[in-house]
C-alpha positions in Angstrom: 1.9 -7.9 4.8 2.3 -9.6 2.1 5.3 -11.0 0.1 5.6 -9.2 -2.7 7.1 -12.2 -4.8 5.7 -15.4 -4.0 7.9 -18.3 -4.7 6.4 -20.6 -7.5 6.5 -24.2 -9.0 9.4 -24.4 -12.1 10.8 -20.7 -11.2 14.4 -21.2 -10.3 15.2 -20.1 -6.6 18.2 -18.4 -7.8 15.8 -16.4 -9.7 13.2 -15.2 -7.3 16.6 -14.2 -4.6 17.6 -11.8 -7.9 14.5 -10.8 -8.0 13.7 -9.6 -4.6 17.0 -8.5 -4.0 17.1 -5.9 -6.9 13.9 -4.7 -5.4 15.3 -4.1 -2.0 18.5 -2.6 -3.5 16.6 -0.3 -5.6 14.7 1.0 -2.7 17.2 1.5 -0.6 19.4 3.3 -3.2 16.4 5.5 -4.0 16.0 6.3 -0.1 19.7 7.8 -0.2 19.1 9.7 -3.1 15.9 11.6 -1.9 18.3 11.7 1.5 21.0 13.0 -0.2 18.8 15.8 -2.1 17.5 17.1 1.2 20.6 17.2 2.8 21.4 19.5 -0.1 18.4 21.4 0.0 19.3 22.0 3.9 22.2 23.1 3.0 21.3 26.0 0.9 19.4 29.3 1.4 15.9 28.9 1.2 14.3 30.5 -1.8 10.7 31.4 -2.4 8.6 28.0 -3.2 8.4 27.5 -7.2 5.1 26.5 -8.9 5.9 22.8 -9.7 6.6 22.1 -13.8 3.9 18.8 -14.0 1.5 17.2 -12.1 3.0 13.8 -11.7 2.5 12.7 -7.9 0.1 15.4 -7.6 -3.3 13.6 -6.2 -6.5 14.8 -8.1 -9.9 15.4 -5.6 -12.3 12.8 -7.0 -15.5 15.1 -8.2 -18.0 15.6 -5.6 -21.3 12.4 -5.9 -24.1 11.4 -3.8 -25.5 8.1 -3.6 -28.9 7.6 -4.7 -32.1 7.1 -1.7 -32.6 4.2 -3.4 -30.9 1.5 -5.8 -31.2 -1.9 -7.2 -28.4 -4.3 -7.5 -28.1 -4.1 -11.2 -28.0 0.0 -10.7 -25.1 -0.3 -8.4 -23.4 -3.0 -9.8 -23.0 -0.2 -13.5 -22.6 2.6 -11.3 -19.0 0.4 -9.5 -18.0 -0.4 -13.5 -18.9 3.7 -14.5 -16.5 4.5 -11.7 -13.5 2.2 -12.7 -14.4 2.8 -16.3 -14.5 6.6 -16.3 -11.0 6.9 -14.2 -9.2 4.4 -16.7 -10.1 6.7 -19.4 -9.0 9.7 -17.9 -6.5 11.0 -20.1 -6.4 14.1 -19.0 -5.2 12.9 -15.2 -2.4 10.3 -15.6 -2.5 9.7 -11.9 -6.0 9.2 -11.7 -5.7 6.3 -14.7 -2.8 4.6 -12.6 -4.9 4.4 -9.5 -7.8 3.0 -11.8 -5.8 0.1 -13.2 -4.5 -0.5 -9.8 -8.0 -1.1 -8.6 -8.7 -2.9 -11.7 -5.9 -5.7 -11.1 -8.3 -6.7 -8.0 -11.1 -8.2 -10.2 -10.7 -11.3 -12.8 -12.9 -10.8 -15.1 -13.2 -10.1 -19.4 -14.3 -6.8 -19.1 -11.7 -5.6 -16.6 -8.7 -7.4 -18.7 -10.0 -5.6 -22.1 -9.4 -2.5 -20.0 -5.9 -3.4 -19.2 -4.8 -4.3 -22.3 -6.6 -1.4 -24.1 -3.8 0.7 -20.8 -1.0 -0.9 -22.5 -1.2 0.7 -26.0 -1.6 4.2 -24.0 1.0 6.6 -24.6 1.5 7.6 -21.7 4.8 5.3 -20.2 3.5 5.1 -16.4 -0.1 4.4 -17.4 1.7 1.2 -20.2 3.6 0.2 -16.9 0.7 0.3 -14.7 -1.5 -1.9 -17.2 1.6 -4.5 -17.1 1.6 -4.6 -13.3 -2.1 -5.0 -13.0 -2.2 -7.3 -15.6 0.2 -9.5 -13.9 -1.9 -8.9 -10.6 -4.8 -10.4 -12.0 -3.0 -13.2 -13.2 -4.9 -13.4 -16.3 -3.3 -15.5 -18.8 -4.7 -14.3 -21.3 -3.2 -10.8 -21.3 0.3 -12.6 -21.7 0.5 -12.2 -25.0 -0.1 -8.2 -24.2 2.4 -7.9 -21.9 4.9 -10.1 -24.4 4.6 -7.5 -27.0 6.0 -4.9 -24.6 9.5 -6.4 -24.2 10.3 -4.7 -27.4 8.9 -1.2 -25.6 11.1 1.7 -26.3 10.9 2.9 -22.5 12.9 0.7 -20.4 10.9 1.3 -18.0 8.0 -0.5 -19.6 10.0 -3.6 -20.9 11.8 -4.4 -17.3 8.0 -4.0 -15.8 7.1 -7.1 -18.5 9.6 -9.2 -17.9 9.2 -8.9 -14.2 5.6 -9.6 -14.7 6.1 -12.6 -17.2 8.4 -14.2 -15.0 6.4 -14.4 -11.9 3.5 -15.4 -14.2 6.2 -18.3 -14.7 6.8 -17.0 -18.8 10.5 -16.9 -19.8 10.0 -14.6 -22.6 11.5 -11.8 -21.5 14.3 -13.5 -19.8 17.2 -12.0 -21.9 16.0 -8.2 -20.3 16.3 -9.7 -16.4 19.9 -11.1 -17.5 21.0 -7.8 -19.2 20.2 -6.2 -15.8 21.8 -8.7 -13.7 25.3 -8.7 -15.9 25.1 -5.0 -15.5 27.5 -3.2 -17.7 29.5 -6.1 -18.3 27.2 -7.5 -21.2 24.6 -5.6 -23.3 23.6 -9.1 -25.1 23.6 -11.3 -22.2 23.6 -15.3 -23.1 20.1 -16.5 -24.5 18.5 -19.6 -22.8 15.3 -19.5 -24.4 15.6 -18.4 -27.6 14.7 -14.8 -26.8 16.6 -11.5 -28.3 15.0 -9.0 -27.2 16.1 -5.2 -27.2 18.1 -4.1 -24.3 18.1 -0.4 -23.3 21.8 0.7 -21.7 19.0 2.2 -19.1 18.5 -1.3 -17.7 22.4 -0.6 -16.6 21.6 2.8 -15.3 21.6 2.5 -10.8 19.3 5.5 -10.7 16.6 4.6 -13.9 17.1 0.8 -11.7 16.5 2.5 -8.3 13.1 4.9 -9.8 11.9 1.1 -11.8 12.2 -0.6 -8.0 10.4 1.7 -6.1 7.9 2.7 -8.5 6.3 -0.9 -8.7 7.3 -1.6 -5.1 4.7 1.5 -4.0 2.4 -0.3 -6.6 2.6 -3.4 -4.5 2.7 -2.6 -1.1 0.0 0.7 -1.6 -2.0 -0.2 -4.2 -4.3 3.0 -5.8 -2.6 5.3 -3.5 1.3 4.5 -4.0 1.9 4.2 -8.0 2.9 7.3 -10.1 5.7 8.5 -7.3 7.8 6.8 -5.1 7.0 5.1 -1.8 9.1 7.4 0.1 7.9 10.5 -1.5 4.3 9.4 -0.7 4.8 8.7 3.0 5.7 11.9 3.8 2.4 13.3 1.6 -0.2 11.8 3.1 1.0 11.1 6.5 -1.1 7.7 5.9 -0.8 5.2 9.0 0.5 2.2 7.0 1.4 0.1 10.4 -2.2 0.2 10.7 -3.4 -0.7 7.3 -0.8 -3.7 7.0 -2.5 -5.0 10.6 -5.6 -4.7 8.6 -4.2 -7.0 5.6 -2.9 -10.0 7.8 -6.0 -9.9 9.9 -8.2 -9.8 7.4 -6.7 -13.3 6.0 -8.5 -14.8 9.1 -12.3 -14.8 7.7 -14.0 -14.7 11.8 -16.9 -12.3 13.0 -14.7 -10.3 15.1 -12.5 -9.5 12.6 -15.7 -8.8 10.1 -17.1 -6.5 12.8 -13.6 -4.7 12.3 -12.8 -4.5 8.9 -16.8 -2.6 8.1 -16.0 -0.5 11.3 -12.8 0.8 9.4 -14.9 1.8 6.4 -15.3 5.5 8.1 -11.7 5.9 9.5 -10.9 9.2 9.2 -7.4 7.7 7.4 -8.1 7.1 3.6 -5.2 4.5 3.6 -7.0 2.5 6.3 -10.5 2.6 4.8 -8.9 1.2 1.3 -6.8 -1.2 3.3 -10.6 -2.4 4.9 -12.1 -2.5 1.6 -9.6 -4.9 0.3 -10.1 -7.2 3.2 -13.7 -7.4 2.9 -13.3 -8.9 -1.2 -14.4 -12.1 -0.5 -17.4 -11.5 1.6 -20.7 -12.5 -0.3 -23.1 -10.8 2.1 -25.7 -8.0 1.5 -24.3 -6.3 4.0 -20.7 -6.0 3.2 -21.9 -5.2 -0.1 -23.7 -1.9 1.2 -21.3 -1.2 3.6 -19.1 -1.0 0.5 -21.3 0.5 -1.4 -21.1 3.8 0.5 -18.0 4.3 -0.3 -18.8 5.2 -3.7 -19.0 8.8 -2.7 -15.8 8.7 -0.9 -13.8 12.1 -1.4 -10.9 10.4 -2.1 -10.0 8.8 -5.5 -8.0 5.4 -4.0 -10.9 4.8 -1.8 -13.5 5.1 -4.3 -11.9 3.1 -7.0 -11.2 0.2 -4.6 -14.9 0.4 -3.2 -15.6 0.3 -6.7 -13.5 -3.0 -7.2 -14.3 -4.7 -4.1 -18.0 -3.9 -4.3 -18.1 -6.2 -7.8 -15.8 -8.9 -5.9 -18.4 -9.5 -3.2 -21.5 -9.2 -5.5 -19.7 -11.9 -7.5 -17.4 -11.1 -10.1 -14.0 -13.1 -9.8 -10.7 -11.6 -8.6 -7.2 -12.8 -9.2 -6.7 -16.5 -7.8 -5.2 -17.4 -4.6 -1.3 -18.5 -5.2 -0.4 -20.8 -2.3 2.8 -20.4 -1.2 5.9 -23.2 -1.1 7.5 -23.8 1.2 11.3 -23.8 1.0 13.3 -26.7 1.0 14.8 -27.8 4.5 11.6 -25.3 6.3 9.5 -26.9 9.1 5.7 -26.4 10.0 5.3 -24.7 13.1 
């Protein structure tokens, strides 16, 4: 699996160890709590189940399609933009826009960055901090100065998911918000080192609003469509999803060999939705005809995740760009093995 920070030129190690380590902290503090509640709910006498009070979390069943008999490349390649476009406009199913702009950080390209941005003017404070995270998945540049007009966001939610962003897209701007939550509750106007004043939320002090911020875009990162909108432990235990599996999928599929090919298309009908998304990411950079159909027949996929990343993928292997590759640094004092 992937690193979900990737160490690069100019950004301060110091910074990137803050970085991951508030992650991990956040997670595990978040674990305990959803521990702690069902130690609690053990505890007492069961009641009769409640009807649940909202949606969020809730997954919605992608409407029922059929592929054509026949199509030409030009028909499939509006039909993959209908899908992505029709989800991110889904107002009426918050989750289903998150898992669109997930799928939509997977391509490069002006149309798919208008999208974004257009996400982070929503009003909706999950779908503005989706648009920042796939925003800074694409890597785009050019929807920096959309995420840098955020900082200011009322929901500190949304302005820690900028500055996070900016910062691995190597922009200081929204340095004063990462200090604020490093000091903690010993400085609510942290020292500027790069001019910026930006407001701070006492949130950003808050363990618990820090713990729901670290494992909200931690599920973005490690599942994609399926894990944004609730937390990563919460959506384990939902879908049962065999994620040892899909992250064996993800490191093979770095190694761009028949065999591997031959595995990734043969994963495309796993009964496991998680698996068949984590195929149809692995097969991006494919250019062949036949990837591209194999693909293709996942339009019709029952589940949402899958369909918008066929969607996605199907457009990355008929040609239009996806976020570049970062190589890596190595850390001072490592070897090559």
């Amino acid at each position: 699996m992937k690193a979900a920070t990737a160490y690069m030129p100019g950004m301060p190690l110091r910074w990137m160890r803050i970085g991951v380590v508030l992650f991990a902290v956040a997670g595990v503090v978040c674990l305990r709590n959803e521990a702690a509640h069902a130690q609690d709910a053990a505890a007492k006498p069961q009641a009769a189940p409640a009807k649940p009070d909202s949606t969020e979390g809730e997954e919605v069943e992608a409407p029922a399609a059929t592929l054509p008999a026949t199509s030409t490349p030009e028909e499939r390649n509006r039909e993959a933009w209908a899908i992505l476009t029709d989800a991110a406009g889904d107002a009426s199913h918050t989750q289903t826009q998150l898992q669109a702009l997930s799928a939509l950080g997977l391509l490069r390209s002006p149309r798919s960055s208008k999208m974004i941005a257009a996400a982070m003017t929503e009003p909706d404070l999950d779908v503005r901090t989706a648009a920042v995270l796939a925003a800074g998945q694409t890597r785009d540049r050019n929807l920096t100065p959309s995420i840098r007009s955020l900082l200011d966001d009322k929901e500190p939610q949304v302005a820690f998911a900028a500055a996070m962003t900016l910062w691995k897209m190597n922009d200081k701007s929204g340095e004063d918000i990462l200090m604020s939550v490093v000091d903690g509750e010993r400085s609510t106007n942290p020292t500027l080192m790069h001019g910026a004043e930006h407001k701070i939320s006492k949130d950003l002090h808050d363990p618990a609003m820090l713990a729901r911020m670290g494992a909200m875009q931690g599920a973005y990162m490690l599942l994609g469509p399926f894990g944004y909108g609730i937390t990563a432990f919460q959506f384990m235990h939902q879908t049962g999803g065999d994620f040892a599996r899909a992250s064996a999928i993800e490191q093979l599929s770095q190694e761009k060999i028949e065999p591997v090919h031959r595995a990734l298309i043969a994963a495309l009908v796993d009964k496991d939705p998680i698996v068949r998304a984590a195929a149809l990411k692995g097969l991006m950079e494919y250019r062949d005809n036949a990837t591209s159909m194999a693909i293709y027949r996942l339009f019709a996929d029952p589940k949402y995740p899958v369909r918008l990343t066929a969607a996605a993928a199907y457009l990355r292997t008929t040609g239009t760009p996806g976020p570049p590759i970062v190589a890596v640094a190595r850390l001072p004092g490592s070897t090559q093995h």
